[in-house]
TIGU-362373 format. One record per atom (N, C-alpha, C, O): x, z, y; atom name; residue in one letter. Coordinates in pm, 1 decimal. Atoms other than C-alpha are relative to their C-alpha. Layout:
+----------+----------+----------+------+-----+
!       px !       pz !       py ! atom ! res !
+----------+----------+----------+------+-----+
!        X !        Z !        Y !   CA !   A !
...
+----------+----------+----------+------+-----+
END
This chain:
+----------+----------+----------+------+-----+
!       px !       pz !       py ! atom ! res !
+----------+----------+----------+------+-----+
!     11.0 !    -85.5 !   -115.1 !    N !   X !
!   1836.2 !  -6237.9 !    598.1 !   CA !   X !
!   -131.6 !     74.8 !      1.1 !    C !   X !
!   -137.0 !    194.8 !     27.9 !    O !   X !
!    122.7 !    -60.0 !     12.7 !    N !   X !
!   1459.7 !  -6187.7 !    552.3 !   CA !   X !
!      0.9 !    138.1 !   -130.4 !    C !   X !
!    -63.7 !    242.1 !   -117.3 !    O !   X !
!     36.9 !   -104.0 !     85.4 !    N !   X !
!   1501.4 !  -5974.7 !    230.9 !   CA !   X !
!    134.4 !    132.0 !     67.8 !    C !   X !
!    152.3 !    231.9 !     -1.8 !    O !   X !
!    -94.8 !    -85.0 !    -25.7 !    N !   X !
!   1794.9 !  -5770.0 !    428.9 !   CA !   X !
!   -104.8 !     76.1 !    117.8 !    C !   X !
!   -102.2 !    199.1 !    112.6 !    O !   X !
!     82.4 !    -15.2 !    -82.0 !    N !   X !
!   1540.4 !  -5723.7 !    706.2 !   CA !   X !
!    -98.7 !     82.9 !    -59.6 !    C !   X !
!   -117.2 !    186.3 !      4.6 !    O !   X !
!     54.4 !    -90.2 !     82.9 !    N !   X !
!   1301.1 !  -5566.0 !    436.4 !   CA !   X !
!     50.0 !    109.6 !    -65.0 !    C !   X !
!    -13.8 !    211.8 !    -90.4 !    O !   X !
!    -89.3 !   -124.0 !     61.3 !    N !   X !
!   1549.5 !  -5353.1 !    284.7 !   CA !   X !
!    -40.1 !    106.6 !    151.2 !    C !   X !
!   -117.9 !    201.1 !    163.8 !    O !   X !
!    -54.4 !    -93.0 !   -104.0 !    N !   X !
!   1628.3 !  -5200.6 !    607.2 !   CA !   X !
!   -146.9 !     72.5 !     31.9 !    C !   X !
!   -170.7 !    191.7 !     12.8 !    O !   X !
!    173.5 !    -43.7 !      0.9 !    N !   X !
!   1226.7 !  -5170.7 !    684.3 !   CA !   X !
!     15.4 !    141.6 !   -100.9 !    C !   X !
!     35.0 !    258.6 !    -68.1 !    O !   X !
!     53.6 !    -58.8 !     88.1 !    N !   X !
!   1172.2 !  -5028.6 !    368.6 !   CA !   X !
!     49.3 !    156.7 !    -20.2 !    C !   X !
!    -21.3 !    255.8 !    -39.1 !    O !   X !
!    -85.4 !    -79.3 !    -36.9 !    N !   X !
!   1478.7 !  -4804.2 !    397.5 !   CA !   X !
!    -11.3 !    126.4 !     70.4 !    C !   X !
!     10.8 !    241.1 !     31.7 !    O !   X !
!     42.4 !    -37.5 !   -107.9 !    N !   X !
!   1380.0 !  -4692.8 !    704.0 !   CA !   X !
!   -104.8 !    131.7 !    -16.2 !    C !   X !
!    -96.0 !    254.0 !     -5.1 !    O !   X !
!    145.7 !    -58.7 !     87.8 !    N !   X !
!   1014.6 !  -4611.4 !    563.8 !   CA !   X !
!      6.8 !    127.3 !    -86.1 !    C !   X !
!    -69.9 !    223.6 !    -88.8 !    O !   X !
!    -24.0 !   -104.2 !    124.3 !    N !   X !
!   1146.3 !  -4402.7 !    290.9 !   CA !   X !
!     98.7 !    116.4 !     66.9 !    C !   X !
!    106.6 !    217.4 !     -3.0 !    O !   X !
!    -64.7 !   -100.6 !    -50.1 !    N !   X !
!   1374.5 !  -4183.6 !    512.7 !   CA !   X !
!    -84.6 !     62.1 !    101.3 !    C !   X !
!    -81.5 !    184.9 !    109.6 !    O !   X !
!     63.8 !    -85.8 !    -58.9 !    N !   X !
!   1142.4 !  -4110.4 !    760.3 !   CA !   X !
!   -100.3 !     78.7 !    -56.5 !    C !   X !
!   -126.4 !    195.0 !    -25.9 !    O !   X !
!    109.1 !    -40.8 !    152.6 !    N !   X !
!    880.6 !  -4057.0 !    470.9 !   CA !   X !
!     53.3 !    184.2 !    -20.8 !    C !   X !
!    -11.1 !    289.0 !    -25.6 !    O !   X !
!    -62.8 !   -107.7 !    103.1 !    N !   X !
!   1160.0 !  -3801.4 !    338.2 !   CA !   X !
!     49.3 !     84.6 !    109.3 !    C !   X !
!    109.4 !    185.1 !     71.3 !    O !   X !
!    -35.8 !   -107.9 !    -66.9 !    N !   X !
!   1231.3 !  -3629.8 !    673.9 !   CA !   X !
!   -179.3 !     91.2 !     34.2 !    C !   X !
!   -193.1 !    212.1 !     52.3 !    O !   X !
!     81.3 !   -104.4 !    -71.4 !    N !   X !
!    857.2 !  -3540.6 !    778.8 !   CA !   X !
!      3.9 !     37.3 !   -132.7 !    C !   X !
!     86.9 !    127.8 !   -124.5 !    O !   X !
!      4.2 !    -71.5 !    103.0 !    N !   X !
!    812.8 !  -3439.4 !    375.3 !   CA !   X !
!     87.0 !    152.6 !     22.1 !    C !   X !
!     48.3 !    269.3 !     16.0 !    O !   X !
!    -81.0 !   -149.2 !     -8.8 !    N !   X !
!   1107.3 !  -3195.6 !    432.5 !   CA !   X !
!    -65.2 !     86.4 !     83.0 !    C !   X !
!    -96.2 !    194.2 !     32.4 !    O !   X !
!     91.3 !    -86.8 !    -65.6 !    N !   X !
!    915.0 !  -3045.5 !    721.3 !   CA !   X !
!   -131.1 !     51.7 !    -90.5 !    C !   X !
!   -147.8 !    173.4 !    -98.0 !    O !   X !
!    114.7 !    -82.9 !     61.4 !    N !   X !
!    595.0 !  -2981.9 !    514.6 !   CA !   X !
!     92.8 !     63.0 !    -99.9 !    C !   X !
!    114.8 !    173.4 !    -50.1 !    O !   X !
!    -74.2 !    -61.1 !     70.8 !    N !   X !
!    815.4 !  -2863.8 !    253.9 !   CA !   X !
!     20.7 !    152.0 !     46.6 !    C !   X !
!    -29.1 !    258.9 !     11.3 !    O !   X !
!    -64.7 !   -140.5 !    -67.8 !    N !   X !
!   1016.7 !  -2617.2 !    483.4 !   CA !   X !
!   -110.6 !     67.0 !     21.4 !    C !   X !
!    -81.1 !    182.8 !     -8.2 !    O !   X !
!    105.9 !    -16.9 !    -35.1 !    N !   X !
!    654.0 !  -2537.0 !    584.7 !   CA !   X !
!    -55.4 !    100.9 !    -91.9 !    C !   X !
!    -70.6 !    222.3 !    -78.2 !    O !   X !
!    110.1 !    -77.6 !     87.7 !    N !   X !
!    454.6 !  -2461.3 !    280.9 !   CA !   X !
!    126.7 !    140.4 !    -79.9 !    C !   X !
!     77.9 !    250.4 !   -105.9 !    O !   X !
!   -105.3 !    -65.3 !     53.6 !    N !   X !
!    823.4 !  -2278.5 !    121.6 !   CA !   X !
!    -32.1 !    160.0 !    138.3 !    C !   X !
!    -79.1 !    267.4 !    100.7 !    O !   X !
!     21.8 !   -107.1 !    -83.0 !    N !   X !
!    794.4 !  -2029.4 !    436.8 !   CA !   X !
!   -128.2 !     58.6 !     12.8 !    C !   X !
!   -142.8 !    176.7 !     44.2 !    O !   X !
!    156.0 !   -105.4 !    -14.8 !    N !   X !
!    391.4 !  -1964.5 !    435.1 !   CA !   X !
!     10.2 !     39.9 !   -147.6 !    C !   X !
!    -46.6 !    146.3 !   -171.9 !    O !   X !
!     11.6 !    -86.9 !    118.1 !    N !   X !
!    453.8 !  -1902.5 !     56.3 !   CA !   X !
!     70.1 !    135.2 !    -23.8 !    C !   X !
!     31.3 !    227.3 !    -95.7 !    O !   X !
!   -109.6 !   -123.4 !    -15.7 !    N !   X !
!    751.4 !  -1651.4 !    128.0 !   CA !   X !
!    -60.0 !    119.8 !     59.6 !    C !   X !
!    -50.9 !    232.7 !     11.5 !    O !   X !
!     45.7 !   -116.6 !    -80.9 !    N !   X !
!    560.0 !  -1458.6 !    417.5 !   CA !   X !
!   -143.0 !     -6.9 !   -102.2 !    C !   X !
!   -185.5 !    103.9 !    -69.6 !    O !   X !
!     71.7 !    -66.1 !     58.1 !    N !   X !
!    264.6 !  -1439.2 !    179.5 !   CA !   X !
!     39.1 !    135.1 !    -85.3 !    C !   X !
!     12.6 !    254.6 !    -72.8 !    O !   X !
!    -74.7 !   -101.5 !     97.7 !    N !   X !
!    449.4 !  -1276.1 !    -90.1 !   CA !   X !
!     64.2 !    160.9 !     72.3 !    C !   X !
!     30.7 !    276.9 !     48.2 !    O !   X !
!      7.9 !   -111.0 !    -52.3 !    N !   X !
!    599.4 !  -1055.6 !    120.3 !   CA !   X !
!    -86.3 !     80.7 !     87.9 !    C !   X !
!    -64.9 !    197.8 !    119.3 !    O !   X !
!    132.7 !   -114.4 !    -81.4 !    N !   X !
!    270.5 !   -941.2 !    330.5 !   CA !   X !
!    -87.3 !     46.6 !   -104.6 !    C !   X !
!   -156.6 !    148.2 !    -99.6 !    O !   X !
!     91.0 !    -99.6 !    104.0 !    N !   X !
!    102.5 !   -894.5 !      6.0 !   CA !   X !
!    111.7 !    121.3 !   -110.1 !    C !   X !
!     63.9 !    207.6 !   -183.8 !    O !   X !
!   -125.8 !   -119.0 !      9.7 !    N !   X !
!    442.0 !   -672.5 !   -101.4 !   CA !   X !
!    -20.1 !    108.1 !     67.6 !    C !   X !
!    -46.2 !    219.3 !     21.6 !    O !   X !
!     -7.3 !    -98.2 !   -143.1 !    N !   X !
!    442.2 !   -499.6 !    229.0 !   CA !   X !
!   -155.3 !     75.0 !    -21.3 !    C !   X !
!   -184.3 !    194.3 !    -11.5 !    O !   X !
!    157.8 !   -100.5 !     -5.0 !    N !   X !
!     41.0 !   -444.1 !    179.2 !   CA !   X !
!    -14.1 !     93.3 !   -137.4 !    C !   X !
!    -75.6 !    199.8 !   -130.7 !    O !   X !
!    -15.3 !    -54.3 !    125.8 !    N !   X !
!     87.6 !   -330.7 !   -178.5 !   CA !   X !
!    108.4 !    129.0 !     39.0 !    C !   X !
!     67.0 !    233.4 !    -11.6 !    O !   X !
!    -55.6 !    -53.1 !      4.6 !    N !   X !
!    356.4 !   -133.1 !    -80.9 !   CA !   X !
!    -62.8 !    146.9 !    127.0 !    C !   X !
!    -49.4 !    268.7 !    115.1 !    O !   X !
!     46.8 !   -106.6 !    -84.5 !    N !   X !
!    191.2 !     52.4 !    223.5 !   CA !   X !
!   -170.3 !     43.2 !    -87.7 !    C !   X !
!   -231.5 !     98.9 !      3.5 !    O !   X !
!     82.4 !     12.7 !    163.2 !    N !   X !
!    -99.9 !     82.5 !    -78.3 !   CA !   X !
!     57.4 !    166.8 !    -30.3 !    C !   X !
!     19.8 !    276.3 !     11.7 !    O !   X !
!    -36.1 !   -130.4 !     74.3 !    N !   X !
!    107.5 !    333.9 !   -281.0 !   CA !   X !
!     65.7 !     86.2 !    131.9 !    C !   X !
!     30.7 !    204.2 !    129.4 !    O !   X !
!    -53.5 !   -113.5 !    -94.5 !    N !   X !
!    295.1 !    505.8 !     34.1 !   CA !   X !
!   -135.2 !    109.7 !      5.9 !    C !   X !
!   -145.2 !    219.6 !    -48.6 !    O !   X !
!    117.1 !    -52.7 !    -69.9 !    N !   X !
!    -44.8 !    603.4 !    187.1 !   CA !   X !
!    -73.7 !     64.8 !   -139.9 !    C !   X !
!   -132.7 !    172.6 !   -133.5 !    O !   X !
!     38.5 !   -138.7 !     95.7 !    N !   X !
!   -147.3 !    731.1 !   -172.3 !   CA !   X !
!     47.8 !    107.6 !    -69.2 !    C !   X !
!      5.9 !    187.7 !   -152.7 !    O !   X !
!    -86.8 !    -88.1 !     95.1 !    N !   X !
!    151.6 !    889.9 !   -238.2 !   CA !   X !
!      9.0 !    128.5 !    125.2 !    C !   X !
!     60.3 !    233.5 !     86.3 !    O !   X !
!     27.9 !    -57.8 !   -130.3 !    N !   X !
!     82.6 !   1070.6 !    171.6 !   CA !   X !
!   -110.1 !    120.5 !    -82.3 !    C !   X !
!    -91.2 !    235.6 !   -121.5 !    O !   X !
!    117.5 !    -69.8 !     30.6 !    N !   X !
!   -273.6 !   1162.0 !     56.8 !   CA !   X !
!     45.3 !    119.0 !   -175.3 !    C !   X !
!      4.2 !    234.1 !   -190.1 !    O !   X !
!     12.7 !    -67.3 !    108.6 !    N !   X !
!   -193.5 !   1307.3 !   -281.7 !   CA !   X !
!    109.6 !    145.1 !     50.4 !    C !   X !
!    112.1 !    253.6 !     -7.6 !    O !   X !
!    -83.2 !   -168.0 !     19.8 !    N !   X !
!     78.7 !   1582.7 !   -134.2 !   CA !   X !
!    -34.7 !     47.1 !    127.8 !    C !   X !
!     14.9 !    155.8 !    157.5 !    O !   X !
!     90.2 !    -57.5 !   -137.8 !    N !   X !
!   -134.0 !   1622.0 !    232.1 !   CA !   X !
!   -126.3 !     83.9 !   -115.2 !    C !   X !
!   -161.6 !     68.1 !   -232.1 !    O !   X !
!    132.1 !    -74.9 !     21.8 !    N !   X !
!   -432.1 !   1881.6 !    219.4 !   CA !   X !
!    -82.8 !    -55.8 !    133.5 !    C !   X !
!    -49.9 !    -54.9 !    252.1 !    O !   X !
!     76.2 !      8.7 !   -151.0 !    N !   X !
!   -723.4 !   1763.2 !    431.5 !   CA !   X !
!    -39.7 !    138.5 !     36.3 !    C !   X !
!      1.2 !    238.2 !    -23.2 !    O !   X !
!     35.6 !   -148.8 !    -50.8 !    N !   X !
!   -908.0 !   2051.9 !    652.9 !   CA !   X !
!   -126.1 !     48.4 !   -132.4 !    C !   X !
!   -151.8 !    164.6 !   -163.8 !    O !   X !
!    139.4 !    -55.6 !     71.2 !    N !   X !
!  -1233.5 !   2036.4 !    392.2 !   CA !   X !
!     82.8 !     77.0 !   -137.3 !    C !   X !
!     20.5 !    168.2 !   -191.6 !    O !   X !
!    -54.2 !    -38.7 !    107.5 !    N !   X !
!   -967.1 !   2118.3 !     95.5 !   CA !   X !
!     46.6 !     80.7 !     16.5 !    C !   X !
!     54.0 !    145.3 !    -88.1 !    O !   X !
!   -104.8 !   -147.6 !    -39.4 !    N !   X !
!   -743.1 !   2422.7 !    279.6 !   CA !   X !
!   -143.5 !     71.4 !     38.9 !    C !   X !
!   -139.2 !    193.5 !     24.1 !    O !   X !
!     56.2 !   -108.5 !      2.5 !    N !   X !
!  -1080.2 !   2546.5 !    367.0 !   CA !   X !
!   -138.6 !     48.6 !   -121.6 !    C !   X !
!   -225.7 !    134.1 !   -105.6 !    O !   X !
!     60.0 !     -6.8 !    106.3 !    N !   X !
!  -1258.9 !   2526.3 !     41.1 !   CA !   X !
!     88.6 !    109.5 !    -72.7 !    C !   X !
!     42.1 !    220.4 !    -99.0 !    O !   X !
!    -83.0 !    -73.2 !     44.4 !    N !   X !
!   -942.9 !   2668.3 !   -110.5 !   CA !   X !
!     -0.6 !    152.8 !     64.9 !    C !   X !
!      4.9 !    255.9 !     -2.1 !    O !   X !
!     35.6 !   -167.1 !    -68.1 !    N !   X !
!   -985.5 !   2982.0 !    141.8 !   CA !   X !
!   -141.2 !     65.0 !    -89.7 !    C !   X !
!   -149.3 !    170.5 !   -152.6 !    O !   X !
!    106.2 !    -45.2 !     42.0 !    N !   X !
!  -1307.5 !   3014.6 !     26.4 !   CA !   X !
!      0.1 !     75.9 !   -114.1 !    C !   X !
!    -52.0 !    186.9 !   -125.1 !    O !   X !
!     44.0 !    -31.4 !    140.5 !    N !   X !
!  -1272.8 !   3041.0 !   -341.2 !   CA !   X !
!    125.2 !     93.3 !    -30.9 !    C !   X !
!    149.7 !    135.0 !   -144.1 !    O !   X !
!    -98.4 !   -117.0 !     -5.0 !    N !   X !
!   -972.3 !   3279.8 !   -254.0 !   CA !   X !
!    -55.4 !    125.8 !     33.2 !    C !   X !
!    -50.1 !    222.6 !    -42.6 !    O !   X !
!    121.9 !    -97.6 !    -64.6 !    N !   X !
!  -1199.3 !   3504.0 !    -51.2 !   CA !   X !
!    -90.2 !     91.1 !   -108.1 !    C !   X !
!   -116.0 !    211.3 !   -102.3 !    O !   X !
!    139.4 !    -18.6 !     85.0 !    N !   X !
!  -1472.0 !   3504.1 !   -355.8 !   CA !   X !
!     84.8 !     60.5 !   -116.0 !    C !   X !
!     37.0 !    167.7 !   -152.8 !    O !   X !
!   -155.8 !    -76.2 !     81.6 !    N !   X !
!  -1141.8 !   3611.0 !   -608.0 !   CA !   X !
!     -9.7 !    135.7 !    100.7 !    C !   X !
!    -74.3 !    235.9 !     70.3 !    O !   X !
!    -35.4 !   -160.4 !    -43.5 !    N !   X !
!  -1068.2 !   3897.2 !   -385.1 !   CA !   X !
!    -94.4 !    101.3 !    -14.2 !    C !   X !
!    -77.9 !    214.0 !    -60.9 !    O !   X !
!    106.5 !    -58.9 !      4.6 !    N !   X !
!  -1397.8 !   3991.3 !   -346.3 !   CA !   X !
!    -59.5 !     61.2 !   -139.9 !    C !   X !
!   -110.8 !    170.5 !   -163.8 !    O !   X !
!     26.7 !    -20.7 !    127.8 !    N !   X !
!  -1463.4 !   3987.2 !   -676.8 !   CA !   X !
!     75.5 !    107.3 !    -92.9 !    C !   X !
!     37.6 !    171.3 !   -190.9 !    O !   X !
!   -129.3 !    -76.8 !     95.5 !    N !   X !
!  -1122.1 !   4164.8 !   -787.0 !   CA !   X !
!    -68.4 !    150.4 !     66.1 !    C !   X !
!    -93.7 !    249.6 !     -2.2 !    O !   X !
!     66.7 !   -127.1 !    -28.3 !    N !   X !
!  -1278.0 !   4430.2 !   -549.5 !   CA !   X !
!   -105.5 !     62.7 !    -39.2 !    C !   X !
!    -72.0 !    177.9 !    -66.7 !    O !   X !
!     71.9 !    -29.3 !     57.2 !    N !   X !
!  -1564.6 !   4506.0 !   -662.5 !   CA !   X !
!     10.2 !     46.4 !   -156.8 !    C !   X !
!    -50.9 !    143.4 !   -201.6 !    O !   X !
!     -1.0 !    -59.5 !    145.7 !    N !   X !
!  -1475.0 !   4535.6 !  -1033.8 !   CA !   X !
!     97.8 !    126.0 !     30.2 !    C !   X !
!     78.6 !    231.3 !    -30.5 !    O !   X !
!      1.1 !   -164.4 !      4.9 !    N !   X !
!  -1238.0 !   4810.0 !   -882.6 !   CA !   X !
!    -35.6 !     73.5 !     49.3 !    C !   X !
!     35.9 !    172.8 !     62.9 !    O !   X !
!     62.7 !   -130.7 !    -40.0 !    N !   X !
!  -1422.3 !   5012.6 !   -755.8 !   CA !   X !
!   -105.9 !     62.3 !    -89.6 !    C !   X !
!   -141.4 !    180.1 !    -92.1 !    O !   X !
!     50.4 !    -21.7 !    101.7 !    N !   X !
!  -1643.1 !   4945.2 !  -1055.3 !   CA !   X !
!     81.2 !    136.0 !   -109.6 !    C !   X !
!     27.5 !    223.4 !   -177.7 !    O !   X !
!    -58.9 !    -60.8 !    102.5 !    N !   X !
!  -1338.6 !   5105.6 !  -1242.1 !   CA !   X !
!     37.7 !    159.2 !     40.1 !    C !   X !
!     68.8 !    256.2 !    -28.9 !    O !   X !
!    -45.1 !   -143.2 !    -34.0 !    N !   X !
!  -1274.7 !   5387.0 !  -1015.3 !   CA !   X !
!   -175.8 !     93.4 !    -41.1 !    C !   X !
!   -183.7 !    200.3 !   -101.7 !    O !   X !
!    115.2 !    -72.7 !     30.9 !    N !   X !
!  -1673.7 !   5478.9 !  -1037.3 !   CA !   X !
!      1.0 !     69.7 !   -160.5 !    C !   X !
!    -57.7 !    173.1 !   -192.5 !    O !   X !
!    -42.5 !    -59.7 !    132.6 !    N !   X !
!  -1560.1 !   5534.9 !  -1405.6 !   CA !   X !
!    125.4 !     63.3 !    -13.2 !    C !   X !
!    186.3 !     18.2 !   -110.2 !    O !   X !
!   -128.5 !    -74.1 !    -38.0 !    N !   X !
!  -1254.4 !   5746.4 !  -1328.9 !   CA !   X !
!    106.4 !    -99.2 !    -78.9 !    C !   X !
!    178.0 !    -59.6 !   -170.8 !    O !   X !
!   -114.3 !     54.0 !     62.3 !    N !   X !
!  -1034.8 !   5472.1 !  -1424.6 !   CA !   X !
!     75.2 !    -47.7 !    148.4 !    C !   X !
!     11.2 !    -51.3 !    253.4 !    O !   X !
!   -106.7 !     91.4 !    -73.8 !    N !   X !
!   -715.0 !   5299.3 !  -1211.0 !   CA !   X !
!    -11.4 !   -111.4 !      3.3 !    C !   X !
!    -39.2 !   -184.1 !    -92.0 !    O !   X !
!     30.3 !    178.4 !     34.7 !    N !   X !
!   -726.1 !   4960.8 !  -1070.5 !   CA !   X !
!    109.3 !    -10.8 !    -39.8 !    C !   X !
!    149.6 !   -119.6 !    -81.0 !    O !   X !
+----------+----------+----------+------+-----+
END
């Protein structure tokens, strides 16, 4: 009776053992899952946001680009009038 009494103990021991285990289990299985996917999700908002920036113009780049459009025209002008001072056609 005494070693049936130990079984059952022991029994006992080893199932409750094996239910809180399943909890850390279920545990560490779900903080490893939502890692993976927040470092996915961060990786992934990563390339969005450089794939945003690479086909956006900020304001310093549309007005740099004016600029060196400006300094072209200016420039195209001047050589014709250079060409008309020599009776040529622009």
């Amino acid at each position: 009776m005494k070693s049936m009494a130990k079984r059952s103990t022991a029994l006992a021991a080893v199932l409750a053992g094996a239910l809180m285990l399943q909890g850390c289990l279920v545990g560490a299985v779900v903080g490893t899952a939502g890692a993976v996917v927040g470092g996915t999700a961060k990786a992934t908002g990563a390339v969005v946001g450089a794939g945003v920036d690479a086909v956006t113009t900020s304001d310093e780049e549309t007005r740099a680009k004016r600029e060196r459009e400006q300094r072209e025209w200016e420039r195209e002008q001047r050589r014709c009038e250079q060409r008309q001072r020599q009776g040529r056609d622009c």
